[in-house]
Each structure stands twice: as C-alpha cells, then as structure tokens.
N, C-alpha and C positions, 0 to 999 in steps of 0.2 A: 296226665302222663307227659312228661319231659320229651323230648323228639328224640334225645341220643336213647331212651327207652324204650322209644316208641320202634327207633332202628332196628335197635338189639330185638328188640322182640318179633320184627318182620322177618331179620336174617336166621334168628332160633328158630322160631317155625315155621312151616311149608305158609307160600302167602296164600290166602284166598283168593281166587277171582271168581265172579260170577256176578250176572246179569242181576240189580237188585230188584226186586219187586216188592212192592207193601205186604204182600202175603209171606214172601220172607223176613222179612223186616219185623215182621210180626212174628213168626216161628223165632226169630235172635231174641226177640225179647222174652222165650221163654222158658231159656235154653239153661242160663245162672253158668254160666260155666269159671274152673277154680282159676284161672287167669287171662286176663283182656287178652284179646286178638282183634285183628282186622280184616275184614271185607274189603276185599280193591271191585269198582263197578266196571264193569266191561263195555259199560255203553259211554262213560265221559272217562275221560282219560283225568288220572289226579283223584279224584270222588272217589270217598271209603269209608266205609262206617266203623265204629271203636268198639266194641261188645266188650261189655264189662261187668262183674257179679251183682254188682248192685251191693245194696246196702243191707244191715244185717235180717231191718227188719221187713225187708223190701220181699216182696213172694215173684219177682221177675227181676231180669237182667234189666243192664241202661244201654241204648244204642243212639250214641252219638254221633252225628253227620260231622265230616271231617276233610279236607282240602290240602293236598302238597301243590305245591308252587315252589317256580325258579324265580329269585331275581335276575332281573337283567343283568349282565356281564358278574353273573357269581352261580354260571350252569351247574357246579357241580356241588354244589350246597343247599339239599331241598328246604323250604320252608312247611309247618303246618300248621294249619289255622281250622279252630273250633267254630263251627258254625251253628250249632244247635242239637237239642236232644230230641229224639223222635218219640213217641208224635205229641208230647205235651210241652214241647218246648216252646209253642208260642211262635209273634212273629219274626223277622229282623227284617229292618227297614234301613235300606240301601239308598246313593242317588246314583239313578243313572238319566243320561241326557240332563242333568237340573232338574228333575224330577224324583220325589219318592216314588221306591220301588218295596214292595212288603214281599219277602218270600215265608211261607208256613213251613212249620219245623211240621208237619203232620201230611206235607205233601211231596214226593218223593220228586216231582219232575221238577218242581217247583225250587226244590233244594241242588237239584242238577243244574240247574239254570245259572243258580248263584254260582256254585262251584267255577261254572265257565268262565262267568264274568272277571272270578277273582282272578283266577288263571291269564285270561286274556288282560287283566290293570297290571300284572305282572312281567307279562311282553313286553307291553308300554311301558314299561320302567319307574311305574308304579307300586311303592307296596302296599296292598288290601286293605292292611290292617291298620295305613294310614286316610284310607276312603274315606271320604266325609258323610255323616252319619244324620247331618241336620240339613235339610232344604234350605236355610237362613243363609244369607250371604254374610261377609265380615262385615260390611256397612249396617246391613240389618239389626247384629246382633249389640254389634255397638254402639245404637242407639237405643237399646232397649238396656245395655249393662248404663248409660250413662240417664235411662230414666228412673232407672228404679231406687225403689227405697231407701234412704240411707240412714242406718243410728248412727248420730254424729259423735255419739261418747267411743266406738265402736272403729271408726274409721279413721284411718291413719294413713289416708291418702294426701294430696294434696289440694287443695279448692278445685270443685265442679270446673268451673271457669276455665281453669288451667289446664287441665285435666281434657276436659272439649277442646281446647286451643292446640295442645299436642297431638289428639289424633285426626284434627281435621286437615290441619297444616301439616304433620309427617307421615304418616299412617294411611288415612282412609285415601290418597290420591292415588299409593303403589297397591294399596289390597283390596279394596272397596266393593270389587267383582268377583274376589276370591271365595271358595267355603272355608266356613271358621276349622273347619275340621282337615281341610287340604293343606293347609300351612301347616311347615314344618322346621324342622332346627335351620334348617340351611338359606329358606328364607327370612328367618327372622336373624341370621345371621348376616346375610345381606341387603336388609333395611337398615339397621344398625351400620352397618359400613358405610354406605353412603349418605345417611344422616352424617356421620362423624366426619367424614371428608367432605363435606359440604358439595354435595351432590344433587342435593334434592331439589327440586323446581319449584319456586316461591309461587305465590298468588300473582307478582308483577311480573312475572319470568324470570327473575333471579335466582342465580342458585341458593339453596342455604343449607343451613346445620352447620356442627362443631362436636366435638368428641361430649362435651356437658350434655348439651342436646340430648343425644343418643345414649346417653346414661340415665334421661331422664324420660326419655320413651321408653326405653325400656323398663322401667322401675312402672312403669303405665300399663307398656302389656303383660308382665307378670301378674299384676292385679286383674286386668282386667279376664286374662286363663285361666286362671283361678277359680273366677269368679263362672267362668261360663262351663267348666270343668264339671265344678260343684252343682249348677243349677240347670244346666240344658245339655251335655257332651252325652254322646255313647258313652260305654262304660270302658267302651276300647281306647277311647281317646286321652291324650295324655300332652299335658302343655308343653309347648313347643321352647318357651322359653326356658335356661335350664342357667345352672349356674355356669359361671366363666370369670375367671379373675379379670378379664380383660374391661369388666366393667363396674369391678370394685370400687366401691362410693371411695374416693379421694380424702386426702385431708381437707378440714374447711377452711374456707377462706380466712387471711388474720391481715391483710391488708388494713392498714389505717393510716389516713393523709396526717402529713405532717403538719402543724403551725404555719410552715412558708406556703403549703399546699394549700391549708383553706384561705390564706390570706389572696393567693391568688385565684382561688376558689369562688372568694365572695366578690374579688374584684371583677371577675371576669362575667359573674353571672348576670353584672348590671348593663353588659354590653352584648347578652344575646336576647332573642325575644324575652320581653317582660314576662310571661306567662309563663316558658319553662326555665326563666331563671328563679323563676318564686317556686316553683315544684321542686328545684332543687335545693334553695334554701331552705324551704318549712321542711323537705326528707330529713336535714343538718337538723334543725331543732327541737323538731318532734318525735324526733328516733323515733316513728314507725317505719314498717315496707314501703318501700317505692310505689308500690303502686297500688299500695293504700294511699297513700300521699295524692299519686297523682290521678286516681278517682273519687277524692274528696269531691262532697256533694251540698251545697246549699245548707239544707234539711238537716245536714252532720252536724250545724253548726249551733249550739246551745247559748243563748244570752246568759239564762244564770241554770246551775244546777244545786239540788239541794244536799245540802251535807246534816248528817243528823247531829244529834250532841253527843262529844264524848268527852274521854280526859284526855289531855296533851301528855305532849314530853315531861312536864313539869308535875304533874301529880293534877294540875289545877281543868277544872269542869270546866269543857267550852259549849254554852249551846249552840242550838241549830240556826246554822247562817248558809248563806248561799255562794258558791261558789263562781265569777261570771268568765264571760270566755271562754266555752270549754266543746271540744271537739269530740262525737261520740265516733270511731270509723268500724264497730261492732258491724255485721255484714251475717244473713243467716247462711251463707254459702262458706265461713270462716272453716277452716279445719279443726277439728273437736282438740286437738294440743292448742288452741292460740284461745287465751283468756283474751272477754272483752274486756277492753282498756281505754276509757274515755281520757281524752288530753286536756290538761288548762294550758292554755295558752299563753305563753308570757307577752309582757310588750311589743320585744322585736317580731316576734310571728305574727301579730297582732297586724304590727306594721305591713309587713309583707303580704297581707292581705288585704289590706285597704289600699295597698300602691295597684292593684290590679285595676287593667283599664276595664270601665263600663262595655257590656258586649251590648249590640244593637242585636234584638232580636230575644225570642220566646225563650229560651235555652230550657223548655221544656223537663229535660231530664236533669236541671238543677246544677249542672260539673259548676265546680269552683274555678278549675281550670280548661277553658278551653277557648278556643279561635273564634270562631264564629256560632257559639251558642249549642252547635249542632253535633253530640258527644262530645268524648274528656280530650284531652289533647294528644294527638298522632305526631310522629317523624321520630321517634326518639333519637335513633341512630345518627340521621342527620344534626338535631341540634346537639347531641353529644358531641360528635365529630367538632363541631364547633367549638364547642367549650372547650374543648382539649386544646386546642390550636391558640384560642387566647390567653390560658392558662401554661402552654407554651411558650408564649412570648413572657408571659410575666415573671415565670422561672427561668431564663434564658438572660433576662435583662440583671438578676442577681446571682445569677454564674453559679444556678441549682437546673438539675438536670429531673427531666420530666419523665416521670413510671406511671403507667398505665393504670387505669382505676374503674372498677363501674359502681352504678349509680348505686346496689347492695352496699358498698363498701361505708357509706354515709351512714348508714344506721350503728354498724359498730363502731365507727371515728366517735361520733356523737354518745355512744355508751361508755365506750372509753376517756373523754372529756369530762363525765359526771360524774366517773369513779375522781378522776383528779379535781374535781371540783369538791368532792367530801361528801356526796351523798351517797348515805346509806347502802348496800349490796343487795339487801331486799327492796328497796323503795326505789330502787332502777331498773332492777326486774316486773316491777310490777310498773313501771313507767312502757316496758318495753311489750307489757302483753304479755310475758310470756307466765307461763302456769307454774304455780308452788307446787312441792310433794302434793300429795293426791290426800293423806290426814289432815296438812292444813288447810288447805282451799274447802274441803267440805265442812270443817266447822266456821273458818274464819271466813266470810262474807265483807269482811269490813273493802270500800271499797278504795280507802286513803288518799282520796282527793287533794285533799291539803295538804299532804307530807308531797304528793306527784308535784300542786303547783307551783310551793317550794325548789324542788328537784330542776321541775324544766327553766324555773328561774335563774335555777345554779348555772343549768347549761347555756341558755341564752345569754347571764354575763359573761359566764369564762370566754365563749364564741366573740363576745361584741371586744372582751379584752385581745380580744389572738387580734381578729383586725384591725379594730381601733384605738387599743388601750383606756377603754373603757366601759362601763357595764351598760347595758342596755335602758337605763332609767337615767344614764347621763353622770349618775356619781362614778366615782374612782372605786376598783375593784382593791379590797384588800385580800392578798392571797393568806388560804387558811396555812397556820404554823405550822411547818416540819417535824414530824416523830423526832422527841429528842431535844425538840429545843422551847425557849419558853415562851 
C-alpha cells in the first residue's frame, strides 16, 4: 500500500489504537476482513500493524509490522517503512553500535524495539531505510569485490591493477571506515568533487586528482555497487551512484604531435635520463600503452618466434620460418577488449634497447626499464615536466609554440604515421592490440606477424625520416605515390 493510501485510509476510518499483544496479533490474523486497516500500538509511539485479507487462497489474514517516522527538518511529512510480516516473516538484521542486531518478525517486543530505533536514526537525521544492513566496512568489502572471480570474456572493466590503484589512492583513504550501506548520493557526490578539484591527500602529502580522475572513480564505483548490490546488499539498499551528466564520458582524446614536435621530441629525449628517454621512444614505435611500454619485462623479450606456413600477398606458399626480435607484453590481468599482440621489433627499437645502461644489481623482477634494478621506473611527472621544458626550448628556438601533450597521446601519433606510411587499416589494428568484430577473431587465429613486422618497419622509417631524413637501416626513404598520380 502507497503511504498517500495508506493516509487516505487512516482518515476514512476511525484509527485503531490499542495496546498490542501476540494474542491479539493472533485474533487479526483471523479476522480476513474486506479492506486493510491499521493498528496504531499504544505502548511505542509510530508502531502499527497493516491487516490485510490475504490472499485468495490464503484461509487467514496478513499482519504486517509497520513504522511512521519524521525526517529531520521535514516534520510535517510522515515517512512508512515495512518491517516485516508476523509471525513468519523471519529475521531482519540491523547494525547497531557496529554490530549485527537480528530482530524476529514472530516477536512483538522485539519488533517494538526496532520500530524505536528507526524512529530515533530518524531524529539523528538519518534515514532507516538508508541503515546499513551489512556488518562489512567499505574497506572490507572492497577487498573482497576486488578478490573475486572474474570472466575476463565477461568484464569490461579496466585492468585489476588500475582498478586497486584508484581505490586505494582516491576512495579507501575518505571511506575506508564507512558502512557499504551508509553511503549515500551526497557523499559520493562529495568524493567526486574533491577528486576533481584536486583535493585529495596524496601518499607524499600532496594534494591531487583532476576532473578525469573523478570521472574514472567513479565509472569504478558504479561497478563496484553493482557488484556488491547484486551479491551481498539488503534488498533495501540501492547504489548510491546514479547517473549525472556532469560526469559524462567526454570526447576522446585526438591530440597528435606534429613532424616539428617529434623532431623535438626525439631530440630532447637524448638529453633526459637514458631510461625514460627510451620508454618514451619505444611508446613512439611500438604503439603500445604507455605503461605497457613502461613495464616491459626481460622475459617479454622473444630471440625468435615461430611463424607457420602460409600464402603471401602474391598467391606464392611461404613455409615456416622464424620471426627474431619480438616482444610478447600479453599480461593475464589484460582487460577481455585488448587482444594479445606480440611486437617484432624493428632496428631503431632494437637500438634503443641496447643503448640501455647495464643496472648493477639482481633486478630480480626482470623491468627492462628501471634505476637501480629494484621495480620499473617511478617519477613520471617529474621527468615529464622535464621533457617538456627541452622540447620547449627546441620549439621556441624555430619560432613554433609549444601545446601540451601526455604520454597516451604517442600511441595515436604513431597510429597515425602508419596510416601515412601505407599500411594496411587492418594490419595496424592488429599492430595496436586492438580486437576485430567478434565473427572474425573467432574463426581467424592467424596471428600475422609478418605483415606486423613489416608495419612497425614502415613506422620506424617514416619516424627515423621525420628526424633524420632517413630510414632506420640507413637507406633513403622513398615516400609511397600519391592517389592520382603515377
């Protein structure tokens, strides 16, 4: 029954009051009468039971325990809330003090009890029906949404990794102590804000976050509400995150440096530490993620790979030969959208890996890139900052003005050079990892290594011609003919 129904029907008829007891409680149940009324109890103020005919083939009425409450600063607006059916209605498990509280729908004092409680979360400026329902703290349960099971064909999150790295650093520090079920629109309205204004208190005590940020927390905790909604929530509870244009996924990014940009690009990256000027070069050549790049690992790195026999371009049978040089950065933590995509390696990347200085020390977990052996390489921001500043000076000294760039933006530049290099639309896609229609990928396996090694050959000359004027093997780049011309 609706509340403005439930009104109507108090003011229609005379109200009941009277002292309830199980023995009455028991006479309502056998009463069947042709329309629901109310019991008001006269020992807790608010506490009422709902008599109702029951159902057709029901041989008694249904008496449902039932609660009015004020909210705070909205006195003249009662709320009612459904607490249970007597006496087979089972338990409801409440927290009070941080503790589960179990009241029986078969016990009348026990049901008074509750009634009070609600009433009094209501004073407090509480509403009941947003009471937390699970003993679990938010820290708790988010570590158990981020242990569990995942089908990776199924999930369309972003990497584990990332996914832990946003709520340990934005999330678990402001709610950590909170119930999953006590949160509500207003505060995840206000984690969101101060994420975006860079509010938030770093691990070094800095502040941080940016409007992205908080568009990408929260694309986090809608999954992870969902998730705890579906598998552990009362049934009252209802996720806090809701929609709001205000954090409408944007357009994507189309940023791509220019010709004068990687030239001072490549120039610049010879003049900050060797280690992340080469993570920023192989990002340029191998059009993968950044930070697949820049947790490239020892182990990734293949001497030869084997290619089986097929037919070429030409109609003509090649057998199976071996592929050398070839990077696998395949990951089982990859998001189920990212096809694995092993790399051949051209000359110049090749190069760029051998210029890396010897690290003194076990480097145990294999980084290709790093300092002292001891994990992949840290400061991004910092040697960023730097790069910019010499790449400043270089566009400054040719009277071009310097626009802002991050380190994602490499992988499209370099997508974009491969189109203008004349490789194929499929064979750069499949350069880049990324997945075919969902028909082709499941019959076609083929994994075209050789048409890839080709490709990133294209892209390493066109790159060595933008700053050198010429292709990475030292011959002269001859540019492919113009539509049009012969």
């Amino acid at each position: 029954m609706t509340e403005t129904a439930l009104k109507s029907t108090a003011q229609t008829r005379a109200a009941k009051k009277e002292k309830l007891t199980n023995a009455r409680l028991d006479g309502l149940l056998r009463t069947r009468p042709h329309q629901q009324y109310v019991v008001w109890d006269t020992k807790e103020a608010g506490f009422h039971v709902l008599v109702s005919r029951g159902s057709k083939q029901g041989k008694q009425s249904t008496v449902t325990f039932r609660v009015a409450y004020y909210l705070k600063g909205k006195p003249g607006s009662p709320k009612y809330m459904k607490l249970g059916r007597y006496p087979d209605g089972g338990t409801i498990t409440r927290i009070k003090d941080e503790k589960k509280v179990a009241y029986s729908c078969a016990n009348l004092d026990e049901m008074r009890d509750l009634a009070r409680e609600l009433r009094n979360m209501a004073k407090n400026g509480q509403d009941p029906r947003r009471e937390p329902a699970s003993g679990g703290s938010f820290a708790d349960e988010v570590k158990r949404y981020l242990e569990r099971p995942v089908d990776k064909k199924k999930n369309k999150q972003i990497s584990l990794p990332e996914t832990e790295r946003i709520f340990n650093r934005y999330v678990l520090p402001e709610w950590g102590e909170k119930q999953v079920e006590a949160i509500v629109k207003q505060d995840v309205s206000n984690l969101l804000g101060k994420i975006a204004n860079n509010k938030i208190k770093g691990p070094n005590g800095r502040m941080i976050g940016t409007f992205n940020v908080a568009r990408a927390t929260r694309i986090q905790l809608s999954a992870f509400f969902n998730w705890y909604v579906a598998e552990r929530a009362d049934d009252r509870f209802r996720s806090p995150v809701v929609r709001n244009k205000t954090w409408a996924q944007g357009e994507g990014r189309e940023r791509v440096l220019s010709h004068d940009e990687i030239r001072a690009l490549w120039k610049a990256t010879a003049k900050v530490p060797v280690v992340y000027g080469a993570v920023v070069r192989m990002a340029l050549l191998t059009m993968q993620r950044f930070h697949k790049v820049s947790r490239m690992l020892n182990a990734d790195l293949k001497e030869k790979v084997r290619v089986e026999g097929h037919t070429d371009e030409s109609g003509q049978w090649t057998p199976t030969f071996e592929v050398a040089d070839v990077w696998d950065p395949t990951r089982d933590d990859d998001p189920f959208n990212k096809a694995p995509s092993m790399v051949p390696l051209s000359s110049l990347a090749r190069k760029t890996l051998d210029e890396l200085p010897e690290i003194d020390g076990e480097n145990p977990q294999g980084f290709v890139f790093t300092l002292k052996g001891e994990g992949s390489l840290q400061g991004w921001s910092k040697f960023k900052k730097n790069l910019d500043d010499l790449m400043k000076e270089e566009l400054k000294a040719k009277g071009i003005e310097f626009k802002p760039w991050q380190h994602r933006d490499l992988r499209r530049t370099a997508r974009t050079i491969m189109s203008r290099a004349g490789v194929a639309s499929d064979i750069a896609e499949h350069a880049m990892g990324h997945k075919p229609p969902k028909i082709q990928r499941t019959y076609d396996r083929h994994e075209y290594l050789l048409e890839k090694q080709h490709a990133f050959k294209r892209l390493a000359d066109h790159i060595d011609m933008i700053v050198n004027g010429q292709s990475s093997d030292g011959g002269k780049v001859v540019p492919f003919p113009q539509p049009g011309t012969a």
